[in-house]
N, C-alpha and C positions, 0 to 999 in steps of 0.2 A: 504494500500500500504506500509506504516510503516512496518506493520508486515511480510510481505510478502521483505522487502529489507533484515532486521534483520534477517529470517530464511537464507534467501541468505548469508549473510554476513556470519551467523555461518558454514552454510556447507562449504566455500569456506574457511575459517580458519578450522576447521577439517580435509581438506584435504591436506592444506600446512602441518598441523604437519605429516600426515600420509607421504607424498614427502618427506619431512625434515628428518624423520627416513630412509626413503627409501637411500636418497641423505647420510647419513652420512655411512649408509652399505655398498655404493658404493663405496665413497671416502675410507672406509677403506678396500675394495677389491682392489682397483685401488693402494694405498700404499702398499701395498701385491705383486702386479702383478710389480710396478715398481722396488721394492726389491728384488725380482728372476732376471729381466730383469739386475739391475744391478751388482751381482752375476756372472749369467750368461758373461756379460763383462768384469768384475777383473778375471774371468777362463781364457776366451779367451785370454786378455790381457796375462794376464803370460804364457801359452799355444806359444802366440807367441814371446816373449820375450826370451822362451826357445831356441823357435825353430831360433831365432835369433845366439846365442849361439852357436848353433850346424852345422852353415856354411853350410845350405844345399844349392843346387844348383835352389831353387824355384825363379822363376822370371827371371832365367838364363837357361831353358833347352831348347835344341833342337827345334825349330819349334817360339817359343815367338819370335814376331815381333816385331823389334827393327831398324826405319829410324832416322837417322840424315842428316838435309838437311843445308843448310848455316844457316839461323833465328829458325829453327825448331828444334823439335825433336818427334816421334812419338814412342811411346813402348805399345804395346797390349801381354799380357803374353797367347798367346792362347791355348799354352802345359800345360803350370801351373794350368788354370784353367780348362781344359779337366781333369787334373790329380786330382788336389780338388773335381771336381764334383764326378767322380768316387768313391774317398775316402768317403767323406760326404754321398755319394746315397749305399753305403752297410754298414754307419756305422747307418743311419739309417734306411734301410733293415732291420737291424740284431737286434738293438731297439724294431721295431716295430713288430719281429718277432716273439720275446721274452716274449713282454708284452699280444698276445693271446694265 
């Protein structure tokens, strides 16, 4: 029984190292995938900082629902984000058009 716990023992330390290699490939994808991710946010960030800048009328067009009641206030930009949608769904149309 001895012998049979210690071959147990060894396979299940074998396979922590084989995990442990696995786990450290991962974590170093996963620092990879959060590096683009935050990338991808300092773009955005100044993308909108820019567009900060440039006084457009986003948040204020036509149609964005905007109540104010005595205690309240309620704002839904529902043009803005009709108009983003649009923007964003052909700029990734044209992306994805590109890359087949």
């Amino acid at each position: 029984m001895t012998v049979l716990f210690l071959a147990h023992r060894l396979a299940i330390g074998s396979q922590s190292v084989r995990v442990g290699m696995a786990g450290k490939e991962i974590m170093g994808e996963f620092g990879k995938l959060l590096m683009v991710f935050g990338a991808i946010l300092l773009v955005v960030g100044l993308v909108l900082v820019g567009l900060g800048r440039t006084h457009l009328p986003l948040g204020h067009l036509p149609g964005d629902i905007y109540y104010r009641g005595k205690n309240t206030t309620f704002y839904f930009p529902l043009t803005t984000c009709l108009l983003l949608s649009v923007v964003l769904s052909g700029i990734l149309y044209l992306i994805n058009h590109f890359r087949h």
